[in-house]
DOLUMZA-331400 format. One record per residue (C-alpha): residue number from 1; residue in three letters; chain; x negated, y negated, z negated. Coordinates in Angstrom, 1 decimal, decimal comma. Each point is the difference from the previous one (the first is absolute). Layout:
<rec NUM 'ala' 'A' <X Y Z>>
...
This chain:
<rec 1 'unk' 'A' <-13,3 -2,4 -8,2>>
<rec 2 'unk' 'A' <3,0 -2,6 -0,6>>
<rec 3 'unk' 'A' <2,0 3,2 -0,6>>
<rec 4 'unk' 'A' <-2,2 2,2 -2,2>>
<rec 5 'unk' 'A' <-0,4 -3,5 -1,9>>
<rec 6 'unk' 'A' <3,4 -0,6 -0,9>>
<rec 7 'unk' 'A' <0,9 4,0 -0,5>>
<rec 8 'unk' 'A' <-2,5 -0,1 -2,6>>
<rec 9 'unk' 'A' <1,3 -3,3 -1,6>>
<rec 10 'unk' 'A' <3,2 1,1 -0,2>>
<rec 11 'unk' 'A' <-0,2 3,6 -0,9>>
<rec 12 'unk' 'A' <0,1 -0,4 -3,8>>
<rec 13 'unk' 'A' <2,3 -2,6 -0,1>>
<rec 14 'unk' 'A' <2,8 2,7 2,0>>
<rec 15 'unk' 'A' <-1,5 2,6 -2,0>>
<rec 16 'unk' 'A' <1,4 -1,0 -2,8>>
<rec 17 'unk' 'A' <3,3 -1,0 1,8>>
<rec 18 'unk' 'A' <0,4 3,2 1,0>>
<rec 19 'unk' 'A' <-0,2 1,3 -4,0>>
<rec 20 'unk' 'A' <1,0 -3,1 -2,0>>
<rec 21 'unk' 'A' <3,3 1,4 -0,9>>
<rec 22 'unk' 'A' <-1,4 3,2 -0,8>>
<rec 23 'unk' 'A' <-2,5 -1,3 -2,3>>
<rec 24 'unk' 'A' <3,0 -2,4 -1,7>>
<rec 25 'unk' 'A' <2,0 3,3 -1,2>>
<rec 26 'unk' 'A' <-3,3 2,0 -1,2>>
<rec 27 'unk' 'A' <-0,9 -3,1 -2,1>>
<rec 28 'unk' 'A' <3,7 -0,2 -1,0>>
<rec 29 'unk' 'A' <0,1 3,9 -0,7>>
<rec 30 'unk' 'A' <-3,3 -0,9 -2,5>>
<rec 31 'unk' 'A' <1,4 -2,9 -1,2>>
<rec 32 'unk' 'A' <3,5 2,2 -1,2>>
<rec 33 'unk' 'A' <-2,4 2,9 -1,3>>
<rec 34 'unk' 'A' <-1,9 -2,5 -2,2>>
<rec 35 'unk' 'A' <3,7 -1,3 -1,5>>
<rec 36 'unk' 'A' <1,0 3,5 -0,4>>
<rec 37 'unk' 'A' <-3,1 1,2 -2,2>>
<rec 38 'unk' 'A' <-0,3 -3,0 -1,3>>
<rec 39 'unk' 'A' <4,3 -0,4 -1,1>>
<rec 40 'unk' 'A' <0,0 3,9 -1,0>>
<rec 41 'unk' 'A' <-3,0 1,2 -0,8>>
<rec 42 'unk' 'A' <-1,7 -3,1 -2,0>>
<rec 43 'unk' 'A' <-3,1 -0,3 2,1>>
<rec 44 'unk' 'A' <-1,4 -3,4 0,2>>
<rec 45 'unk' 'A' <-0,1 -1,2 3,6>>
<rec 46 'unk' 'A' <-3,0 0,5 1,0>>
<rec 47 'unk' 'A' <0,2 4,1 -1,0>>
<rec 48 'unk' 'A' <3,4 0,4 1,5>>
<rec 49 'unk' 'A' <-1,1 -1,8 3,0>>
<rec 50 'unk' 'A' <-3,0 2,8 0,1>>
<rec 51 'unk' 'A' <2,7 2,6 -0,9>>
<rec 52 'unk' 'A' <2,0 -1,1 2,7>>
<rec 53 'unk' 'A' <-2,7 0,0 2,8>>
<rec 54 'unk' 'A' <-1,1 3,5 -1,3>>
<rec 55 'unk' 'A' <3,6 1,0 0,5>>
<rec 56 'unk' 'A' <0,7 -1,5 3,3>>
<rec 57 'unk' 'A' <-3,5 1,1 1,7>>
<rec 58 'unk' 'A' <0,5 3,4 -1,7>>
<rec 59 'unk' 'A' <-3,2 0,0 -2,1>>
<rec 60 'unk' 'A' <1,8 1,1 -3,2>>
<rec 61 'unk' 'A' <-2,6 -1,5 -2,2>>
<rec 62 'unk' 'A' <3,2 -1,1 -1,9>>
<rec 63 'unk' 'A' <3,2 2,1 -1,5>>
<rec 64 'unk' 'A' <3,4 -1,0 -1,7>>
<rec 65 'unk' 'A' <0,0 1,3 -3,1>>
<rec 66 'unk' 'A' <-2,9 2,1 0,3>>
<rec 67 'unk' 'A' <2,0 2,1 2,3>>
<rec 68 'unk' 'A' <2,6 0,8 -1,4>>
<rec 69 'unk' 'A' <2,7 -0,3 2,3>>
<rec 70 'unk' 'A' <3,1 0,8 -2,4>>
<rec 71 'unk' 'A' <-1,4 -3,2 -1,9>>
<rec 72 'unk' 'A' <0,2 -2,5 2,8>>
<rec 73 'unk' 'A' <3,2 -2,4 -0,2>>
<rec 74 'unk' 'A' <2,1 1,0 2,7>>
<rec 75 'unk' 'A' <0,8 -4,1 1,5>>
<rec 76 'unk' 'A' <-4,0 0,4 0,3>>
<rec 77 'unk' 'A' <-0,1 3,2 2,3>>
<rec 78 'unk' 'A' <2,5 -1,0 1,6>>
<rec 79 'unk' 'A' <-2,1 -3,6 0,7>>
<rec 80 'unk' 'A' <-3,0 1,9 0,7>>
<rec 81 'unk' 'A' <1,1 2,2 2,0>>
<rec 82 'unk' 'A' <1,4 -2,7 2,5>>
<rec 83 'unk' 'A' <-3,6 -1,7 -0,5>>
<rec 84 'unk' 'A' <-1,8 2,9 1,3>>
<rec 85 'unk' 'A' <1,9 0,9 3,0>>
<rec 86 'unk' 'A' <0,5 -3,7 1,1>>
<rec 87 'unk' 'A' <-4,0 -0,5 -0,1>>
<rec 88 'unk' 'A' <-0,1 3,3 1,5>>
<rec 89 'unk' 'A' <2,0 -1,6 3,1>>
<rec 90 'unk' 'A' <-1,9 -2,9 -0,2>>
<rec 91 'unk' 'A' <-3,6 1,5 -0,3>>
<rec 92 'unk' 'A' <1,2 2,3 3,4>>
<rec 93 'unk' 'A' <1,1 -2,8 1,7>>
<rec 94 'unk' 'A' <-2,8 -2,0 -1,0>>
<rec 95 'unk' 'A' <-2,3 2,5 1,4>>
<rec 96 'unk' 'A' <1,8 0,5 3,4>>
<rec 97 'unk' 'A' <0,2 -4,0 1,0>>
<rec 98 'unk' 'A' <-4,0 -0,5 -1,1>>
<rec 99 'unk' 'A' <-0,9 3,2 2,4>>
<rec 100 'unk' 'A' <2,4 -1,3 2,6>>
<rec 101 'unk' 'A' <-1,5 -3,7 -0,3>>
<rec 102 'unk' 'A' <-3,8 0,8 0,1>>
<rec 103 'unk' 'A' <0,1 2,2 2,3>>
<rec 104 'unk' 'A' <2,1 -1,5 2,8>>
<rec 105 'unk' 'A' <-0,8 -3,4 -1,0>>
<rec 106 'unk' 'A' <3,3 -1,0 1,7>>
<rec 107 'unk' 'A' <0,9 -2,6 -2,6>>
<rec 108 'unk' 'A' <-3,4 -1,6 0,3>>
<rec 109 'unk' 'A' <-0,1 0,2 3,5>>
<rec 110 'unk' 'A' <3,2 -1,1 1,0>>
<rec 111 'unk' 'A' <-0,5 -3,1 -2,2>>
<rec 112 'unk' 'A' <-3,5 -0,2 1,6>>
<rec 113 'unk' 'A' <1,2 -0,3 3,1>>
<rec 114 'unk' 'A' <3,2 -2,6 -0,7>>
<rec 115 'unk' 'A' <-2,8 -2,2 -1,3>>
<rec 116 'unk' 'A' <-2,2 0,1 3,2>>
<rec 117 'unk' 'A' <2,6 -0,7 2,2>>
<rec 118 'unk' 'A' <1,7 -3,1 -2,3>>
<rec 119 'unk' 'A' <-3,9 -1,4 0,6>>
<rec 120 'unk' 'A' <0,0 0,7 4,2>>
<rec 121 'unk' 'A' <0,6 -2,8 2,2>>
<rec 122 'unk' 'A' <0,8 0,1 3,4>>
<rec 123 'unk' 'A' <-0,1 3,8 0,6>>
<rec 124 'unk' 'A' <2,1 2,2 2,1>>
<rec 125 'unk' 'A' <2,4 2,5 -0,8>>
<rec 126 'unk' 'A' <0,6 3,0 2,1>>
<rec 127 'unk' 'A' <2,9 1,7 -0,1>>
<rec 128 'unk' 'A' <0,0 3,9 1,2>>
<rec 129 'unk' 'A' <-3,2 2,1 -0,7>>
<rec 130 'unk' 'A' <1,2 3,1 1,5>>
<rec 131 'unk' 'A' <-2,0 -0,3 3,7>>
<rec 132 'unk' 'A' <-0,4 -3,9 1,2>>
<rec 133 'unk' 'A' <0,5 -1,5 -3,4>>
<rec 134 'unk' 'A' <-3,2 2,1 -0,8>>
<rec 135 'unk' 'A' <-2,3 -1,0 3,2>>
<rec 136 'unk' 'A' <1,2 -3,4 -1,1>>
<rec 137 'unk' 'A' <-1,3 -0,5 -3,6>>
<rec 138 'unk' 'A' <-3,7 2,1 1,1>>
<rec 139 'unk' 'A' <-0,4 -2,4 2,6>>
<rec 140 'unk' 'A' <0,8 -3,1 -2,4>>
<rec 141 'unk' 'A' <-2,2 1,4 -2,4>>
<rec 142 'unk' 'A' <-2,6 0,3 2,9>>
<rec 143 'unk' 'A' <0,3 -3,6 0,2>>
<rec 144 'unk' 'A' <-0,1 -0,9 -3,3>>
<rec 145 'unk' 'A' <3,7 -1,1 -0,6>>
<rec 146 'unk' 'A' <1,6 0,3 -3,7>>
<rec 147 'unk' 'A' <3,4 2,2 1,1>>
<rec 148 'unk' 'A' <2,9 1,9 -2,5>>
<rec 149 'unk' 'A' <1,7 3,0 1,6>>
<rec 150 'unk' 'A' <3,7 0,4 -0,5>>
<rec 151 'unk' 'A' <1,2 3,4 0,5>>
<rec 152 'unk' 'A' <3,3 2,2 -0,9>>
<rec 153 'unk' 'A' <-2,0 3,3 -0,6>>
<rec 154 'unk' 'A' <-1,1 0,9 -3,4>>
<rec 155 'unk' 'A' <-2,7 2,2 1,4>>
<rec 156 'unk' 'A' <-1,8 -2,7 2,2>>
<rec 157 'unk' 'A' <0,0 -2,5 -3,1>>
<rec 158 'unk' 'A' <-1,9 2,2 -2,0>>
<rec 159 'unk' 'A' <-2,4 0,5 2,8>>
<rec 160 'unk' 'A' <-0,6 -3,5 0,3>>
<rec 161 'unk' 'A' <-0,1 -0,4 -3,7>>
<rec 162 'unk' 'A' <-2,9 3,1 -0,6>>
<rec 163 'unk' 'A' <-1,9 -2,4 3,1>>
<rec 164 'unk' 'A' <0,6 -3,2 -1,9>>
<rec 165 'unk' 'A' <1,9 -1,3 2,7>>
<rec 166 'unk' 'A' <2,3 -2,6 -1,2>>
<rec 167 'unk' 'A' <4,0 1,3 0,7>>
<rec 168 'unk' 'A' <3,6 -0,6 -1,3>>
<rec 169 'unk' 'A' <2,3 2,9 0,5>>
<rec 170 'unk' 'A' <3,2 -1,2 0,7>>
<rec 171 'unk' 'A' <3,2 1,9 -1,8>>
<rec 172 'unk' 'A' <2,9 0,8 2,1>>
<rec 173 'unk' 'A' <1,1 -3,1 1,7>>
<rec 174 'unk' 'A' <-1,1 -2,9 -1,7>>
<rec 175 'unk' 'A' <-2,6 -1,7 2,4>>
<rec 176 'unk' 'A' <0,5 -3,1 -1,7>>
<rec 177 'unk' 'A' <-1,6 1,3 -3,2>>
<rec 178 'unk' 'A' <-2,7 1,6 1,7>>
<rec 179 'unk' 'A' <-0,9 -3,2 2,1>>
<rec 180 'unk' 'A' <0,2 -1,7 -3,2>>
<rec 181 'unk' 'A' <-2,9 2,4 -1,7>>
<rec 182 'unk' 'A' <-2,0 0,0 3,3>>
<rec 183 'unk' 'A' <-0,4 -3,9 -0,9>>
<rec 184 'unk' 'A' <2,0 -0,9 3,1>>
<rec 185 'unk' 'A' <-0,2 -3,9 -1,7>>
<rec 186 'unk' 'A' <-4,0 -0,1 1,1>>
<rec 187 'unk' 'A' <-0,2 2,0 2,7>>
<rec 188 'unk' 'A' <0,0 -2,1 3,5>>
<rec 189 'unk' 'A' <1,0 3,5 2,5>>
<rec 190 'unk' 'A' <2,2 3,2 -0,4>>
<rec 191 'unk' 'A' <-1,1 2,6 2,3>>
<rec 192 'unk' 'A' <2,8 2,6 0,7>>
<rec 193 'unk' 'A' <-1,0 3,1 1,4>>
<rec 194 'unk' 'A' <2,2 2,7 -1,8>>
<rec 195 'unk' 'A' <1,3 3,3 2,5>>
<rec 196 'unk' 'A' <3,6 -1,3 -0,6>>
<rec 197 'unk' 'A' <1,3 -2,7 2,1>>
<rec 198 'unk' 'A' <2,9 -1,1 -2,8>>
<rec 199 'unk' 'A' <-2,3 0,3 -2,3>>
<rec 200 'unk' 'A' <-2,5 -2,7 1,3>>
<rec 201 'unk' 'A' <3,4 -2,3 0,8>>
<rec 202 'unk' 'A' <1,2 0,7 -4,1>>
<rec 203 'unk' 'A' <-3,6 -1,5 -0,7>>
<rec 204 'unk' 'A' <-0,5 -2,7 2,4>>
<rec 205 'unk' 'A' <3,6 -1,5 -0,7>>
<rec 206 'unk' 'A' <-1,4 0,1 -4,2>>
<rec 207 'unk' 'A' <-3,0 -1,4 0,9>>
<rec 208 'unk' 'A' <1,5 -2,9 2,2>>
<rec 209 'unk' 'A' <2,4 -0,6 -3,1>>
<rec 210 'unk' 'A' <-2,9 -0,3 -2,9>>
<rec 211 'unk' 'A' <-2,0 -1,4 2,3>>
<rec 212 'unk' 'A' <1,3 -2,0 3,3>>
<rec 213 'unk' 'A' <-3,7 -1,3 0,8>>
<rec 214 'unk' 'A' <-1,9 3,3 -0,2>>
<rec 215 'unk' 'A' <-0,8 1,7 3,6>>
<rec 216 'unk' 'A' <0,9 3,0 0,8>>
<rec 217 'unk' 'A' <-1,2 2,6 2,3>>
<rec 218 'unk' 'A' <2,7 3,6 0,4>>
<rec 219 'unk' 'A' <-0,7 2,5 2,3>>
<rec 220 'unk' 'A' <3,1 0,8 1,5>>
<rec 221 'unk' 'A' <0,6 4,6 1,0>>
<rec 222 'unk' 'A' <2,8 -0,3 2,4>>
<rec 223 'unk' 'A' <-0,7 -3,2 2,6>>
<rec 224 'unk' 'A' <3,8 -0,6 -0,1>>
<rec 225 'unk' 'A' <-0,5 -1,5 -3,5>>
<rec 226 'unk' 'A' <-2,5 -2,4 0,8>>
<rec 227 'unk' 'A' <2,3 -2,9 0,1>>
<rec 228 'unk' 'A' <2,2 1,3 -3,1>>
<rec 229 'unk' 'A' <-3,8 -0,3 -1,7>>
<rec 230 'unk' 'A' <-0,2 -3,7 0,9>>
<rec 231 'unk' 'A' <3,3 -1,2 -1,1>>
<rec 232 'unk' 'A' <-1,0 1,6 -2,9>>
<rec 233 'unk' 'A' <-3,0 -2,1 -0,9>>
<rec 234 'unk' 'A' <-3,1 1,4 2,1>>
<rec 235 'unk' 'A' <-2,3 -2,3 1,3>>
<rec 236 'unk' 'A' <-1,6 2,8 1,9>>
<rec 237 'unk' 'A' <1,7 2,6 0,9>>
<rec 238 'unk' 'A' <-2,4 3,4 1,5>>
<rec 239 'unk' 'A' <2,2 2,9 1,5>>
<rec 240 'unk' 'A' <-2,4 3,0 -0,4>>
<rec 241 'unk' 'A' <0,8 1,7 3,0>>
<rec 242 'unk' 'A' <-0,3 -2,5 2,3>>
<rec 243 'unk' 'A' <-3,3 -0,6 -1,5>>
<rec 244 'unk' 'A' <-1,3 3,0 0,5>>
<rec 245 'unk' 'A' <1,5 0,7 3,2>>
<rec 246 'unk' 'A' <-2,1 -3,2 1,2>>
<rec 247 'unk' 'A' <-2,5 1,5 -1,3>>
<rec 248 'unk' 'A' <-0,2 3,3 1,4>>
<rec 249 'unk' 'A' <1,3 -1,3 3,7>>
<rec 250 'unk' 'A' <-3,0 -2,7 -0,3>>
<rec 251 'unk' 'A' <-2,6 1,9 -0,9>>
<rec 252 'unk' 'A' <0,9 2,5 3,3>>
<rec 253 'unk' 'A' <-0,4 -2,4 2,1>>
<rec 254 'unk' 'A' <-3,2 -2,4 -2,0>>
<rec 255 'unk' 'A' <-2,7 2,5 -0,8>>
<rec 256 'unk' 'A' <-1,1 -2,7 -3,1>>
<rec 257 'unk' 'A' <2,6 -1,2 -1,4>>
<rec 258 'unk' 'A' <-0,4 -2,3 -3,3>>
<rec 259 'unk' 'A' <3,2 -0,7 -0,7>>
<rec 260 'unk' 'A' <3,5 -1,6 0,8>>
<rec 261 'unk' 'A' <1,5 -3,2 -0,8>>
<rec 262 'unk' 'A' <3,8 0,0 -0,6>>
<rec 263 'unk' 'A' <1,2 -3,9 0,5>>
<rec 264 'unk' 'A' <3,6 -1,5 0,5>>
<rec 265 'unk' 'A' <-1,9 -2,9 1,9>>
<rec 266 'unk' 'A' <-1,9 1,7 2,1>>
<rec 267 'unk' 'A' <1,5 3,3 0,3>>
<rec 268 'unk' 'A' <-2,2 3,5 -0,6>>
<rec 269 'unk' 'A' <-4,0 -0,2 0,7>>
<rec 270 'unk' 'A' <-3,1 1,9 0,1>>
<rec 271 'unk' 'A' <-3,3 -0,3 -1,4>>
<rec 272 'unk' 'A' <-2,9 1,7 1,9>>
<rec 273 'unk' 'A' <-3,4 0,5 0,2>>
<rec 274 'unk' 'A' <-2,2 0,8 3,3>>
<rec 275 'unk' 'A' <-3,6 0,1 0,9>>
<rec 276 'unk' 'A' <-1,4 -1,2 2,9>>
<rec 277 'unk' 'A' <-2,0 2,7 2,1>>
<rec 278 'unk' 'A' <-2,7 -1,1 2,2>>
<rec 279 'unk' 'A' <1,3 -0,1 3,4>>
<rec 280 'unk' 'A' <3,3 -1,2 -1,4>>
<rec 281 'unk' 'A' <2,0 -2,9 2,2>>
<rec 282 'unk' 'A' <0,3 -1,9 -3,2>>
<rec 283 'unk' 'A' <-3,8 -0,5 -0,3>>
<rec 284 'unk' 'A' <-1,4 -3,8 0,6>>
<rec 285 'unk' 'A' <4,2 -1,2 -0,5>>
<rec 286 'unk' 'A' <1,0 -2,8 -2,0>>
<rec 287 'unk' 'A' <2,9 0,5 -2,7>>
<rec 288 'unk' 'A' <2,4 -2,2 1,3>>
<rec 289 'unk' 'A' <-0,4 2,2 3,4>>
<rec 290 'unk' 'A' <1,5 2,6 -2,6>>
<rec 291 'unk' 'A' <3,0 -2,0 -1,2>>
<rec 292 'unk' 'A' <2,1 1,8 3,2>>
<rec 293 'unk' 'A' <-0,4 3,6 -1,7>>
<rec 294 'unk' 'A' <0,0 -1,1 -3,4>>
<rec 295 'unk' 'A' <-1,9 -2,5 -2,8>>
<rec 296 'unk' 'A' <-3,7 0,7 -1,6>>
<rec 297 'unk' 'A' <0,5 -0,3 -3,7>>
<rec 298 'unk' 'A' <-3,7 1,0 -0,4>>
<rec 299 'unk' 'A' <-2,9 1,6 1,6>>
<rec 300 'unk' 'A' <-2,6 2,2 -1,9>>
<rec 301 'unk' 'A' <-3,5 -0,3 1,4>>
<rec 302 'unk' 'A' <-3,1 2,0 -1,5>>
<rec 303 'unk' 'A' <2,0 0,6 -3,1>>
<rec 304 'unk' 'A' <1,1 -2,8 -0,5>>
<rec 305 'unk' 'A' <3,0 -2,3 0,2>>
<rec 306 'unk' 'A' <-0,2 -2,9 2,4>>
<rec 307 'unk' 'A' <1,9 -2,9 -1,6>>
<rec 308 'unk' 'A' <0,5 -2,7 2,9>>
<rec 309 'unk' 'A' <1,9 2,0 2,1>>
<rec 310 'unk' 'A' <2,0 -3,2 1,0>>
<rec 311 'unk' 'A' <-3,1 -1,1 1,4>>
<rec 312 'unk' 'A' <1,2 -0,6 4,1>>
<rec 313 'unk' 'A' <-3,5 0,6 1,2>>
<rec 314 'unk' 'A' <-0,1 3,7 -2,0>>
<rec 315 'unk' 'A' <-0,6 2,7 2,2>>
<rec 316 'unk' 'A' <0,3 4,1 -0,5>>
<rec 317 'unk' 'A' <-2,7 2,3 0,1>>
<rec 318 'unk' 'A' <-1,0 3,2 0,2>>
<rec 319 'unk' 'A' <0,7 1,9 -2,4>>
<rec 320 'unk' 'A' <1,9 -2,6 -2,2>>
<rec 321 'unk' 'A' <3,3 1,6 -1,9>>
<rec 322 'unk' 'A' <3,0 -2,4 0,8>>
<rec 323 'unk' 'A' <3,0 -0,4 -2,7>>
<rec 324 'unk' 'A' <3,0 -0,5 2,0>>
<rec 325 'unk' 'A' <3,5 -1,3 -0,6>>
<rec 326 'unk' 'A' <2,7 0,3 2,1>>
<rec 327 'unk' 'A' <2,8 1,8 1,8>>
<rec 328 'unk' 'A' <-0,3 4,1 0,5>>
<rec 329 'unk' 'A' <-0,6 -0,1 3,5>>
<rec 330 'unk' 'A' <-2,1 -3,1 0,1>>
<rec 331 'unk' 'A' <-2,7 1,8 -2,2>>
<rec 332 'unk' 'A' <0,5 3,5 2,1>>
<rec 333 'unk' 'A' <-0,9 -1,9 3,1>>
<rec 334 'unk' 'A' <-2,7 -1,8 -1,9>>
<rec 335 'unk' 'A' <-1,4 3,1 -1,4>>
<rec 336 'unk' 'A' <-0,1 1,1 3,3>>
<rec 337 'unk' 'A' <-2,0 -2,6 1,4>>
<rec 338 'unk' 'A' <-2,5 0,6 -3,1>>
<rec 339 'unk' 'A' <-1,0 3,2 1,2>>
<rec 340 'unk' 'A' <-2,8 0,7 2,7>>
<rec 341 'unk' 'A' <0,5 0,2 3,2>>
């Protein structure tokens, strides 16, 4: 709505941007008609500003010398003559920028959408739309985060644009700028997630220049980069196919997987779900008996969530779902002992 709002608002205004000057020679080209009817045919200025609208617009309500050409002062031919094809110009041109203007609206939008993000705070900006970049900005949106979309490619912006999604295409080299018109100033992260490794590094060394305090997150192609992505500025450095390579291996040997925790400190986790079958050896067990496959982070019971899960006295049940974190083969042998007998 923020968008359509300030499209509107700002429509007329670039409207007449777009055909000010346009509008300044036509008025001009009326203006000289008047003097010349006015200077050589005696007309008071209010007729020879009529004669010379008539003449411009091609009415021909009014005629030199009552059309007699051989009686027209040549200086004054020659005058109109250069009056009528210089509005002509004007009139064509005129016509061409107000069609362009309306019906693209790029004026209006584009200054739309500089107005929105000069009034975000603490957004993110993603850089790369082509594959992650796009999974990215859905799931922000999912979670109700303000995001701009940098992107090279003419033909994504104006996708983004027709969906209202904020974006700042960024011309040739010149990250700097485009950082600049994503708001980098009031944004607290910068997620880069293009498919070009020095691409990401161009952008995260920019950002880390504007902004040394911002965080920034780069996936990272080839794993060799990883630390060339660090020393450039990221906080948090993802190598795609390591993460998916986790991910497939993982899930081949967890039939329900939830998901994977990459960490520096602790080094690369799981995140698991089982449920307890009846005859299962984990029945009538407390948690801490757990601890030696991996930690309980939560237990759903009858639908719902059981929230004192550091309670020592907490026992599993049948048929209770356990989320578990841990090592890979610490939750294969703990989903193993989940199952029935």
């Amino acid at each position: 709505m923020g968008f359509l709002f300030y499209q509107s608002m700002y429509a007329p205004a670039f409207l007449l941007k777009a055909i000010y000057r346009q509008l300044i020679i036509l008025v001009a080209m009326f203006g000289l008609g008047a003097w010349i009817f006015m200077y050589y045919e005696g007309l008071s200025f209010l007729d020879a500003l009529f004669a010379s609208v008539s003449t411009i617009t091609t009415i021909g309500l009014y005629v030199p010398h009552n059309g007699n050409l051989g009686a027209i002062p040549t200086n004054e031919v020659i005058l109109l003559i250069i009056m009528i094809i210089v509005s002509v110009g004007a009139a064509a041109s005129l016509l061409q920028a107000t069609v362009n203007a309306v019906v693209n609206g790029d004026l209006a939008r584009g200054e739309a959408e500089r107005s929105l993000i000069k009034r975000m705070k603490n957004h993110v900006i993603v850089f790369g739309y082509a594959h992650l970049g796009r999974y990215v900005a859905d799931k922000l949106g999912e979670l109700g985060i303000d995001y701009v979309v940098v992107t090279h490619d003419p033909a994504i912006y104006e996708s983004l644009m027709k969906k209202k999604v904020l974006a700042v295409l960024q011309h040739e080299n010149r990250p700097i700028v485009a950082l600049k018109e994503a708001g980098i100033e009031t944004a607290t992260t910068l997620i880069a997630a293009h498919e070009k490794d020095p691409e990401n590094m161009l952008i995260i060394l920019s950002a880390r220049r504007l902004k040394p305090e911002i965080r920034i997150i780069a996936v990272v192609h080839d794993e060799q980069l990883v630390d060339t992505a660090r020393n450039a500025g990221a906080d948090v450095t993802i190598p795609s196919s390591v993460s998916v390579g986790h991910l497939l291996a993982l899930s081949a040997v967890t039939r329900d997987l939830v998901g994977i925790v990459f960490s520096e400190k602790v080094g690369t986790k799981e995140i698991a779900q089982f449920s307890v079958f009846k005859s299962s050896r984990l029945v009538g067990k407390k948690l801490q008996e757990l601890a030696q496959f991996a930690h309980v982070i939560g237990i759903v019971r009858k639908g719902e969530l059981i929230q004192n899960v550091f309670d020592p006295e907490l026992r599993v049940r049948e048929d209770d779902t356990l989320l578990v974190f841990g090592d890979p083969a610490g939750l294969h042998e703990l989903e193993k002992e989940a199952e029935a007998l």
